[in-house]
N, C-alpha and C positions, 0 to 999 in steps of 0.2 A: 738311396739316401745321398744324394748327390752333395760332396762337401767341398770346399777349396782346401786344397792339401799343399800348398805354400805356406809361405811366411806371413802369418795375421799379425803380427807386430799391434797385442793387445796393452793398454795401461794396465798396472795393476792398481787395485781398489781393496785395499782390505777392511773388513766389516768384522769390528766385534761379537765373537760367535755367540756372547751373552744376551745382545740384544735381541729385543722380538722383533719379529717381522715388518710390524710399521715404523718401530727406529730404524731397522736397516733401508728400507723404500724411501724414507726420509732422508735418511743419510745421502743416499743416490740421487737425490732431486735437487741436492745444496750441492752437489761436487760440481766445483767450477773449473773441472782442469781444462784444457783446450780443446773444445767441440763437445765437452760436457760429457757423461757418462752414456750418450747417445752414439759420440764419436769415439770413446774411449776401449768399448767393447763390440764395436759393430765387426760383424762377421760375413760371410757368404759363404751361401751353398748352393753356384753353380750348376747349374744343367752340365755331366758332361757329355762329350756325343753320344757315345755307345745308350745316354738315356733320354733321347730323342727319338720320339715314335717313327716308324721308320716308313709311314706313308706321311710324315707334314707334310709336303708337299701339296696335300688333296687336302690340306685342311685351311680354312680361314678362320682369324681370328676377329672379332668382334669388337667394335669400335666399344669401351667402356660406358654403358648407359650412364646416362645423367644423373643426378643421385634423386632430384625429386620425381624421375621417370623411373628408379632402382625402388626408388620403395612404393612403386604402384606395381612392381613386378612382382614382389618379394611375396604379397599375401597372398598369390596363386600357387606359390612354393610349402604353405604352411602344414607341416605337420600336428596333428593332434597327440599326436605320442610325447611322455613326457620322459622317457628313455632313452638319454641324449647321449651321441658319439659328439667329441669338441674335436675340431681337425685342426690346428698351428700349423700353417702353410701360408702359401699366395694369396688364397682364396677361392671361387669356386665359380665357376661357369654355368650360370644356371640355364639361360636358355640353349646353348650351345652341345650339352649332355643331356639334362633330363627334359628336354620336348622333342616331339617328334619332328614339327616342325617349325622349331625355331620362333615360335610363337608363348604362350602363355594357354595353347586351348588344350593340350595334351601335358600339361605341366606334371610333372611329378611332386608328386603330396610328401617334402621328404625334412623341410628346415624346420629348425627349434623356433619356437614361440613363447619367451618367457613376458607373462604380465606382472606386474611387479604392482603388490598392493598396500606395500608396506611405508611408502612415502617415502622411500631409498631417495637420498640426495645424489645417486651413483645416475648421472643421465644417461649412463648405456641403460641401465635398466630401466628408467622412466618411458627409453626409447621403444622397448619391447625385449631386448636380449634375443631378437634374429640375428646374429651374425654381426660383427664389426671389423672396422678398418682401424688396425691400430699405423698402419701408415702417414695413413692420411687424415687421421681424427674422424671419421665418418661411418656411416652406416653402411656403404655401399662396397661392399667385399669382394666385386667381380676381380675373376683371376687375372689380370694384365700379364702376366709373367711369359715371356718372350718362349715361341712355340706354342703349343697348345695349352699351355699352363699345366705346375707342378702338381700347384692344389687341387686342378683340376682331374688331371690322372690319379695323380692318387686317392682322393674322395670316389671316383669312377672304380679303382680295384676294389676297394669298401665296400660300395655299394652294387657291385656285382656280385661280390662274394657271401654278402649277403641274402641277398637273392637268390641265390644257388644254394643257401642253407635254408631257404625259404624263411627266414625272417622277414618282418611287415614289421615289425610292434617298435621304429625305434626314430630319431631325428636328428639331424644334423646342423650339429654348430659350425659355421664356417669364421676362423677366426685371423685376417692375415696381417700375418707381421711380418712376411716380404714384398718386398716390391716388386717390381716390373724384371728388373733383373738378377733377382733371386736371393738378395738382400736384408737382412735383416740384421737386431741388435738384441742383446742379451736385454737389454735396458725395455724393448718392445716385445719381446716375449715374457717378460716378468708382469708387466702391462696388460698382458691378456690371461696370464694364469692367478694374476688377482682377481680379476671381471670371475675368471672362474670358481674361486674360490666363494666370491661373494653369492654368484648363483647357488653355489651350492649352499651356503648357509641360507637364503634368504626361502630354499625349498625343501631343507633338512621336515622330512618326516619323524615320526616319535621312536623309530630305528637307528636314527640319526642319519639315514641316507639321501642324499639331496637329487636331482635331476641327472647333474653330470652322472656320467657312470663310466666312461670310458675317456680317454686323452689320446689322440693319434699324433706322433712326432715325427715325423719321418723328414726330419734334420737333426745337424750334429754339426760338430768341428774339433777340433785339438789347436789348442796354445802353449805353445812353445815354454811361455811364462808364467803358464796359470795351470793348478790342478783342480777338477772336479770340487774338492774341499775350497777352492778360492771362491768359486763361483755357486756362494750357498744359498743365497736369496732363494734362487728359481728349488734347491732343493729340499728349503724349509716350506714354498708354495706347494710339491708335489705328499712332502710327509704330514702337512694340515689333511691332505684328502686319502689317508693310507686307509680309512678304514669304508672309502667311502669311493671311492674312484680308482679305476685302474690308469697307467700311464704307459703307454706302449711305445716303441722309441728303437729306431733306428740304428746300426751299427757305425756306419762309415764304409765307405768304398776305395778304400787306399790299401789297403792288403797286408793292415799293418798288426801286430799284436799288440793288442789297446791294455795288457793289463802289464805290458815292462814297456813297448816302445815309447807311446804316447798316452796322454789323458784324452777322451774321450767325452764329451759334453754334449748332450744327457746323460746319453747310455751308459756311461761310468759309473751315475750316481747309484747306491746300493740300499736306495728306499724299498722299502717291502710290497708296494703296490708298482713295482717297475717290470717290464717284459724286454729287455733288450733282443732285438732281433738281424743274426745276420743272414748271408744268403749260399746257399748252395745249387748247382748243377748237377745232369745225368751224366753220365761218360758213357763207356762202353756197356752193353747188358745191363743199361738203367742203371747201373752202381752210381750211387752217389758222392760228392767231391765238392768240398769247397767252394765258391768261385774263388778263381784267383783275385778277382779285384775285392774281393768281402773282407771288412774287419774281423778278427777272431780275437778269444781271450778267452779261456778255461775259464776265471774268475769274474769277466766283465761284461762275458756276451750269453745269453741264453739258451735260445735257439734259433732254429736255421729256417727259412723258409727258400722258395724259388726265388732266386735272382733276377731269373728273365723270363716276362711272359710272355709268350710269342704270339698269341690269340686273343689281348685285351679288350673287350668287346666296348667300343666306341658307336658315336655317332658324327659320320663324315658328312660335312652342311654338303646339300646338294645331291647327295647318294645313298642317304639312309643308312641305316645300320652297316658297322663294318669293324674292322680290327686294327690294331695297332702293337707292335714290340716295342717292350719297355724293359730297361734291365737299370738295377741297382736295390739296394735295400731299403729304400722310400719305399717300393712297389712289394717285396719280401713284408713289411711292416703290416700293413692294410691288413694281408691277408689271413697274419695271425689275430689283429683285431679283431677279424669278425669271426673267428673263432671263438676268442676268448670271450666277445661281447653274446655268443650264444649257450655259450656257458654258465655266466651270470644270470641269462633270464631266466636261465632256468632254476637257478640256486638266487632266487631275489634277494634274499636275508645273509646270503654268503659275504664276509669280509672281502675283499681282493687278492690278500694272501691266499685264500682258499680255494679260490677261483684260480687263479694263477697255478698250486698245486694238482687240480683237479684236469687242470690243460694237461698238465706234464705224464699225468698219468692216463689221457685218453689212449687208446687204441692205434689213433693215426698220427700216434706222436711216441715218434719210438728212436732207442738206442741203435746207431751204426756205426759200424767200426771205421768209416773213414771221416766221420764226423765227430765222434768223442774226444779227439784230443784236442779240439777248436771250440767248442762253445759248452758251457756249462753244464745245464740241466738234462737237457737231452740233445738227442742228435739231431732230427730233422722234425719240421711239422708236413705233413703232406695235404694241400686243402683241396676242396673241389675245383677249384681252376683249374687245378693241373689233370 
C-alpha cells in the first residue's frame, strides 16, 4: 500500500452529515475553492523502492494503446462471470499479464462485461461497464503508472491467488483513478465508487445483491487536517453496499499506529462490510513479526497478511513466465481478497459481515502472540502464496 507519508496539506470541505448522498456529490461539484475539489483533496500514493519489483529492469512497459484500438482489445478480455472483483488502482495491463504473448490470441477470459438495458443516462454504462478511466474520462484503463504498474501488480497477486484456490467463476472490474504517477483524488475515487454503486443497483437481484461483490483498495493516506469522519462521501458510498459488497483495503506502510497517531483513509472507516489489512514477516523459526514498515492499530486494522512476496509469479515480455518481489500492503491486501472472495461463493446468500466473520474464524487464520497486540480481529491470514 504504497502511501506519501509527508505533508498533504489537504482543504477542508465540510459536508452536512444530514444530507444524502447526492446533495453531498452536488455539494463537491459547486465548490469553487482554487483548483476545485479535484485540487483540494488530491493525494498520492507513491511507489516506494522497497515496492518495486526487483527484476524491472527485464521488464518493458507498453506504449498505452489508442483508445479506439483499447476497445478492439478489450472484447478478447471478456469474461462471462457475473461475479465481479472492482480493483481502485492505476489500472491494469492486459496484454502485458494476461497473454502469453503479448498478443490478444492467448488472452485471458478475466474483465467484467456490464450490458446495461435499462436506458441508464449513466454513459459508463451505455458504454458497457468494462473497466473505466476516471483520469482521463475514458474507457481505456491500461496501467501507465511508472514501472510495471501498481494496478497491474496488484490485480496479478488477485488473480494468482485466485488461481491457486482454483477459483474460475469470477471477473474483473479495472477501475483507475491514478495516474501515471501514482496520483489520485478523493474527488476521483468517489467518481468511481458511485459508477459502483450504480452497477450494483442497476443488477440488484430479488436478494437485493447486485454484481459487485468484492472492492479491492490497496491505497490510503493520512491528513494531517482531516479525520476519516471528515471524509464521509466515499464512506456513505462504501455503507450503501454493506449488505451487498465487501471492501477490502489496505493499511499504510509508514509503521505508524493509525488508531492515536494518525487517521487513516479508508482503512479507518468502521463500515461493517470493511477488511482493513496489514502486513507481517517470518523471523527466526518462521515466528511471526510485524513488518516494521506496516500500519497497525488494535482498533483500526484487521488482519495481517505477507508484506513481501518474493515469488510473484509474472510474465517478463521477451522471457515468458517469471517472478518478481514485491513488498507493502497493496500486495498483503489482494491476497486476503481472494480469500474472502472464496468465501462468499461459497455462502452466495451471506451478508459481508458474515462473510468477513466466517474469514476470521477459518482454520488458516489464526491468533499469534506477536501479532495480537497490533491488529484487531486476528493475528495473521496465511494464504496459498506463501
Amino acid at each position: 500500500m504504497p502511501i506519501a507519508c509527508g505533508d498533504l496539506s489537504p482543504i477542508l470541505v465540510t459536508l452536512d452529515p444530514t444530507f444524502g448522498i447526492e446533495t453531498k456529490l452536488d455539494n463537491l461539484k459547486k465548490d469553487t475553492a482554487e483548483g476545485g475539489v479535484e485540487g483540494d483533496l488530491n493525494f498520492s500514493f507513491n511507489l516506494l523502492p522497497n515496492e518495486t519489483p526487483n527484476e524491472i529492469s527485464e521488464f518493458t512497459i507498453n506504449p498505452p494503446p489508442l483508445l479506439e484500438v483499447f476497445k478492439k482489445i478489450k472484447p478478447d478480455f471478456i469474461s462471462q462471470s457475473n461475479n465481479v472483483i472492482a480493483v481502485l488502482d492505476t489500472g491494469i495491463d492486459l496484454l502485458g499479464q494476461y497473454s502469453t504473448d503479448n498478443t490478444v490470441t492467448e488472452a485471458k477470459k478475466l474483465i467484467y462485461q456490464y450490458n446495461d438495458v435499462s436506458g441508464s443516462e449513466n454513459c459508463l454504462l451505455k458504454y458497457g461497464g468494462s473497466g473505466w478511466n476516471f483520469v482521463d474520462n475514458n474507457s481505456n484503463f491500461y496501467d501507465d503508472n511508472e514501472g510495471i504498474g501498481h494496478g497491474t501488480l496488484v490485480t496479478k497477486t488477485l488473480t494468482n491467488e485466485l488461481d491457486l484456490l482454483g477459483i474460475v467463476d469470477y471477473s474483473i472490474l479495472p477501475l483507475k483513478v491514478f495516474d501515471n504517477k501514482g496520483k489520485g483524488s478523493y474527488w476521483k475515487i468517489n467518481c468511481a465508487m458511485a459508477y459502483l454503486n450504480e452497477i450494483q443497483e442497476k443488477t440488484q437481484n430479488l436478494d437485493g445483491k447486485g454484481d459487485i461483490k468484492l472492492i479491492n483498495a490497496s491505497f490510503g493516506g493520512s491528513f494531517d487536517l482531516l479525520t476519516v469522519d471528515d471524509l464521509g462521501v466515499m464512506k456513505s458510498f462504501i455503507d450503501s453496499l454493506e449488505n451487498s459488497a465487501l471492501f477490502v483495503t489496505s493499511a499504510g506502510n509508514c509503521g505508524e499506529n493509525t488508531d492515536t497517531a494518525i487517521s487513516h483513509f479508508p482503512s479507518g472507516y468502521t463500515s461493517k462490510n470493511i477488511v482493513s489489512v496489514g502486513g507481517y514477516k517470518r523471523g527466526e523459526n518462521s515466528s511471526l513479526k510485524k513488518d516494521i514498515s506496516s500500519n497497525f492499530g488494535k482498533e483500526s486494522i484487521d488482519v495481517a497478511a505477507p508484506f513481501t512476496l518474493n515469488e510473484l509469479a509474472v510474465i517478463i515480455l521477451g522471457s515468458g513466465a517469471g517472478s518478481a518481489k514485491v513488498e507493502g500492503t497493496s500486495y498483503s491486501t489482494p491476497l486476503v481478497s481472494a480469500k474472502l472472495f472464496e468465501i462468499l461463493l461459497k455462502n452466495p446468500g451471506a451478508i459481508p459481515a458474515k462473510v468477513i466473520q466466517e474469514f476470521y474464524e477459518q482454520p488458516n487464520t489464526e491468533q499469534d502472540g506477536n501479532l495480537d497486540n497490533f491488529f484487531k480481529e486476528s493475528g495473521f491470514y496465511e494464504p496459498k502464496q506463501n
